[in-house]
N, C-alpha and C positions, 0 to 999 in steps of 0.2 A: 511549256505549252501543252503537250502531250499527257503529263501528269495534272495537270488546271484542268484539263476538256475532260479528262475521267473522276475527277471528283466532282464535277458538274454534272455530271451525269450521274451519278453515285446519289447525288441528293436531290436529281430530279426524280430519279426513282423510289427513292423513301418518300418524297414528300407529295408523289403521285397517290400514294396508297398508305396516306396517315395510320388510319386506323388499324391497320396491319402491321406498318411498322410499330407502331406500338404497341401491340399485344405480343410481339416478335420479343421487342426490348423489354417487355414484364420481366421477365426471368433473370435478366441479368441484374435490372433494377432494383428488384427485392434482393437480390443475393448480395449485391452490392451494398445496400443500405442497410440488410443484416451485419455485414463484415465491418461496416464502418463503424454503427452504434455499439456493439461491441466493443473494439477496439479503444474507440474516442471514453467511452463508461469505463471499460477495464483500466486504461491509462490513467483515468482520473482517480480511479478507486485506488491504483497503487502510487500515484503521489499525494491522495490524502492519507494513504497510509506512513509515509515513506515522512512526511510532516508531523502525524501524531510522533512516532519515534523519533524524533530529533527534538519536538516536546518535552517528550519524556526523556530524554538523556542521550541522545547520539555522541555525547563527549564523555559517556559515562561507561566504566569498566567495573563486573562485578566479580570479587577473587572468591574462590569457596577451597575449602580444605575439609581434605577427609582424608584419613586415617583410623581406623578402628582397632589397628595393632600397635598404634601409640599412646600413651598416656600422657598424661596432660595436656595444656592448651596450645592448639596448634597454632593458634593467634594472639597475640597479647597486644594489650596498650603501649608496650616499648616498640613492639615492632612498629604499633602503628608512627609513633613519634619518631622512627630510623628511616621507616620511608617518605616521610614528607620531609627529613633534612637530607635524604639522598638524594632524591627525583626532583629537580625543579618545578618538573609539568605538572607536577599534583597540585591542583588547585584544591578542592578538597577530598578529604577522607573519612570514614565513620564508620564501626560495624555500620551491620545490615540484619538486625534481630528485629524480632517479632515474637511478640504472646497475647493470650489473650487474658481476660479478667475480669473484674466488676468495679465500675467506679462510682463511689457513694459521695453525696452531700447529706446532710440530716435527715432529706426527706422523700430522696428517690434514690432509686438506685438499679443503673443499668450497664449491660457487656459492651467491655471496650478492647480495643486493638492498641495494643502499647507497643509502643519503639521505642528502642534504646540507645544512646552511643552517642558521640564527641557535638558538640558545637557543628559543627559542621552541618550535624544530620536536619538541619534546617531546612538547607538546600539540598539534599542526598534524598530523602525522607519521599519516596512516591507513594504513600496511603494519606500522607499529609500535605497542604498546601504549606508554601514557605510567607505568603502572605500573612502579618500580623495586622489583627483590627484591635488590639486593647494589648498594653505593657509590653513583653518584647519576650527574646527567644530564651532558654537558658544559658548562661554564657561561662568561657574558660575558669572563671572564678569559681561556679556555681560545679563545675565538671571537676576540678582540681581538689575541690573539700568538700567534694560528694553531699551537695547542700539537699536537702529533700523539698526539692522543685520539680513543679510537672508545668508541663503544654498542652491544652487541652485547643478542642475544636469549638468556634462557635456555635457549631448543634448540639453539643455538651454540654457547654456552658447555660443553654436556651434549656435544656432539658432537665439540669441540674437547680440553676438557680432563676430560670422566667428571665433571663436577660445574659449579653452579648459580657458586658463588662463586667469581669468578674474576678480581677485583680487582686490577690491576697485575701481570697476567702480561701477556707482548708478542703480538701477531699478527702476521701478514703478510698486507695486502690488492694482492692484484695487479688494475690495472685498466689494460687500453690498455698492456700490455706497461710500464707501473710497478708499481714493488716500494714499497708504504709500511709502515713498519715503527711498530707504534702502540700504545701504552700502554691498555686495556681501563679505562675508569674508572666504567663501571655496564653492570649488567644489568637488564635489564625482560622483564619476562612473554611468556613463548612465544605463537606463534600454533598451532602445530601438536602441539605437546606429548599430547595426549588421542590423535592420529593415529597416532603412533607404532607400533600394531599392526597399523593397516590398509595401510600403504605403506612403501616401503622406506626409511629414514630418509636414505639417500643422494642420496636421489631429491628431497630434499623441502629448498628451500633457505634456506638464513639470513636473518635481517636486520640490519643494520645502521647506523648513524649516526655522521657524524663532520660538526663545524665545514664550512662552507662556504670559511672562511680557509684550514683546514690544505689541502682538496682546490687551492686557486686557490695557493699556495703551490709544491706538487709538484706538481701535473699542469694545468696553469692554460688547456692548450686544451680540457679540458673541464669545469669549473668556472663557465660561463657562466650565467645566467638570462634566463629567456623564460615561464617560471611563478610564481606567487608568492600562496600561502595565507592569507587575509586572515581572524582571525576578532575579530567584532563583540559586543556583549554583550548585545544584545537582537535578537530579527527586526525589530522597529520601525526598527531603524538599518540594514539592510542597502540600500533602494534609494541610500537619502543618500550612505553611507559610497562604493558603488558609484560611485558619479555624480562622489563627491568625487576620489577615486582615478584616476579616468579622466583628469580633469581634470586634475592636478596633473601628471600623467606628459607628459602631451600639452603644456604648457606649457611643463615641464624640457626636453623633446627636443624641440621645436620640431616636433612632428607634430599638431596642431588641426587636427579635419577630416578625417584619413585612414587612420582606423580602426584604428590599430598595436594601440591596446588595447583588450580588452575583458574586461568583469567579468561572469560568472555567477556564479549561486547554487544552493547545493542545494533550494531551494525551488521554483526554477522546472526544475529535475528533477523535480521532485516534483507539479506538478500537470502536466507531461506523463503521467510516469507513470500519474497520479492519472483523467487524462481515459482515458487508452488502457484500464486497467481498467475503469472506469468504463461506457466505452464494451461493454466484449466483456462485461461483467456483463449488462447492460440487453439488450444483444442476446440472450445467452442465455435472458436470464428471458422474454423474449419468447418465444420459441420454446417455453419451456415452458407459455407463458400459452396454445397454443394447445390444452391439453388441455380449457381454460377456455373454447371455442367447442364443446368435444365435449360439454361436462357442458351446458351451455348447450341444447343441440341434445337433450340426453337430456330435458330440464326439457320444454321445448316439447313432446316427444313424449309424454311421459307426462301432461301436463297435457290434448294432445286425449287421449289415453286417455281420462282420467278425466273429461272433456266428454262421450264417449260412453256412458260407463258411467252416469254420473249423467244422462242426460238426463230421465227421467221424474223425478228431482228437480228438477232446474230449472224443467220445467216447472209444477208444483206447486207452486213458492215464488212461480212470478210467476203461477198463478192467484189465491194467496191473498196478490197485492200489491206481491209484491217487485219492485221495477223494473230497466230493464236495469242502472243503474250500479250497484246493491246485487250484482246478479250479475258485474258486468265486478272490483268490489272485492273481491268475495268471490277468486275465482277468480286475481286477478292477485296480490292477499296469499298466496293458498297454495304460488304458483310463488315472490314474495318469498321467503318462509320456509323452504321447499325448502334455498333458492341462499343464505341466509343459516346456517343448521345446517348446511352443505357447508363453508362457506366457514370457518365456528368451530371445524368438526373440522379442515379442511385445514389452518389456521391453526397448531393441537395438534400436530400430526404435524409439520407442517415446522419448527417446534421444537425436537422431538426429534432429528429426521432432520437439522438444522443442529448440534446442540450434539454428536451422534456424528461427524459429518462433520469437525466444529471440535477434537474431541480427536484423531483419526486423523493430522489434519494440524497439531494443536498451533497451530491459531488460535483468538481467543473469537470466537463466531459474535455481530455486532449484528444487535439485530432491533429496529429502531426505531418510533415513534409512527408516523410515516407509512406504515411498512411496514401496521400494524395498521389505521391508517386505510382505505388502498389495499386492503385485503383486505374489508373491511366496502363500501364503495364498489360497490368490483369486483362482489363478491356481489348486491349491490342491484340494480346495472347487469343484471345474467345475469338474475336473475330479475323484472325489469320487463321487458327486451326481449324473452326470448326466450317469456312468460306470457302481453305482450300479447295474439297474436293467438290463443292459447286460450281467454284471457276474453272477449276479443271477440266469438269464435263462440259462445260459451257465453250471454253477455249478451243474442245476436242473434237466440236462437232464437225461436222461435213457439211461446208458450205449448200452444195446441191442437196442433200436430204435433209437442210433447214429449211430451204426453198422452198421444198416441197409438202411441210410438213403444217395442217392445216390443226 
């Protein structure tokens, strides 16, 4: 009963002097609505990031080998075929090369980005879609007897010969001053095709894939590996498969111990990433929490206001009994409730102001329990701290010099 008759009183007196109370709650509101749009924006920005990456390969592990004081290949094709009959969890495997070049038809001729390596690299292969629209990938037959096949992009094919389908017509890939002359055996999905009106299409260059054999065939000094695409079938397998991998290499080349290889993960990109945001998110909201020391500091001030103003109430509650903690509870619930209706509108608006923010930049804004918790908290905190020492004064007065006090 005691605590029901002071919160009644608590919001007869907010809702006596609207206007005030809410210039009072400004401060906590905006701070509030800062802390939350933030937060709700930042959460969404690192789960559509945290999505791009599992896109792009979250089950995917990439091995690289260096050594400069070894000679020969620190990677070979047997290894690769010792580790897919070792590891069960290797779904697939492929180097991970890259060169660049020019790829000719009779009548044009422009710079392309060529990959190299097994079957696989189909599905490995991120400069290229694995999506085929015309004949199909190069396959074990074509990798085995080093057939001179290439994969080209349907913006290739559009640029080389005016159309998509273009199935056993020949090119010409010049790389490193060789001429390889190649049988086209599929097409897969453009990257830049939609761009087309923004840049100049000449500008903009091809991709392509051929066997790792055919390249180590014609042009075999650069045909070598020191990368190699590893992907797994669940995350649960990647530190094993990783560890396993390491192993196995190091044993083959007799390098235990001296670091030749090593296995990352897009995962552990992924909570660097994940921390670095994380980080410049929290700081910012920070920064915006300090509007949430102004609104705080408004609460305090208008609370002695109203200490002032009511004083010959006060003193007339505690002639007729009221003691000081009935006056310090009275008083300190009403700056409560203040900093908590600040904090419930702030809360509204930084919602709104997140979910506009989040379609501008085409994120979903989260705004999670904790966030909501943190806000209600927050609110309490502002208004117990900064209420205290109004109720205090309030609670501390002297009945007879509130009396008298005009």
């Amino acid at each position: 009963m005691f605590i029901k008759e002071n919160f009644k009183m608590a919001l007869d007196s907010i809702f006596a002097n609207k206007m005030r109370s809410f210039l009072t709650m400004l401060g906590i509101i905006i701070g509030i609505a800062s802390v939350i749009a933030i937060l709700a924006v930042g959460n969404g920005a690192v789960d559509e990031i945290t999505r791009t990456f599992s896109d792009l390969g979250a089950t995917t592990i990439s091995l690289d080998a260096n050594d400069p004081d070894r000679s020969g290949d620190l990677i070979t094709l047997d290894d690769l075929n010792v580790l897919r009959d070792s590891i069960d969890e290797i779904r697939y495997i492929s180097p991970n090369e890259n060169m660049t070049g020019n790829l000719s038809s009779q009548d044009v001729s422009r710079q392309a980005v060529i990959s190299y390596g097994t079957p696989d690299l189909q599905f490995l292969n991120q400069s290229m879609s694995s999506n085929l629209v015309a004949g199909r990938y190069f396959n074990q037959v074509d990798f085995e007897e080093g057939q001179d096949v290439i994969v080209i992009d349907e913006d290739g094919a559009r640029a080389l010969f005016d159309r998509v389908d273009v199935v056993g017509e020949t090119v010409r890939l010049s790389v490193a001053q060789n001429q390889l002359n190649l049988r086209v055996v599929g097409v897969v999905e453009g990257s830049f095709a939609g761009m087309q009106g923004a840049f100049d299409p000449s500008q903009i260059p091809l991709f392509v894939s051929l066997p790792q054999s055919t390249l180590s065939n014609q042009v075999p000094e650069l045909s070598g590996m020191d990368s190699v695409v590893i992907e797994v079938e669940s995350t649960d397998q990647i530190d094993s498969v990783s560890s396993q991998v390491v192993r196995l290499l190091e044993l083959r080349h007799d390098a235990v111990g001296e670091n030749t290889y090593n296995a990352t993960n897009f995962l552990q990109a992924l909570d660097q990433v994940n921390n670095v945001l994380s980080l410049f998110i929290n700081f910012i909201a920070a920064v915006a929490g300090i509007a949430l020391l102004v609104g705080g500091i408004g609460v305090m001030n208008i609370m002695l206001v109203s200490v002032t103003e009511r004083t010959r109430e006060i003193g007339t509650r505690k002639a007729l009994g009221a003691t000081t903690r009935t006056i310090l509870i009275q008083f300190l619930m009403e700056s409560v409730i203040l900093s908590l209706i600040g904090g419930m509108i702030g809360l509204t608006f930084g919602i709104i102001i997140s979910n506009l923010i989040g379609g501008a930049l085409d994120i979903t804004p989260i705004v999670t329990l904790g966030s909501v918790a943190l806000v209600v908290l927050f609110s309490t905190a502002v208004g117990v701290f900064f209420g205290i020492y109004p109720a205090r004064k309030a609670a501390k007065l002297n009945p007879i010099d509130a009396l008298r006090y005009e």
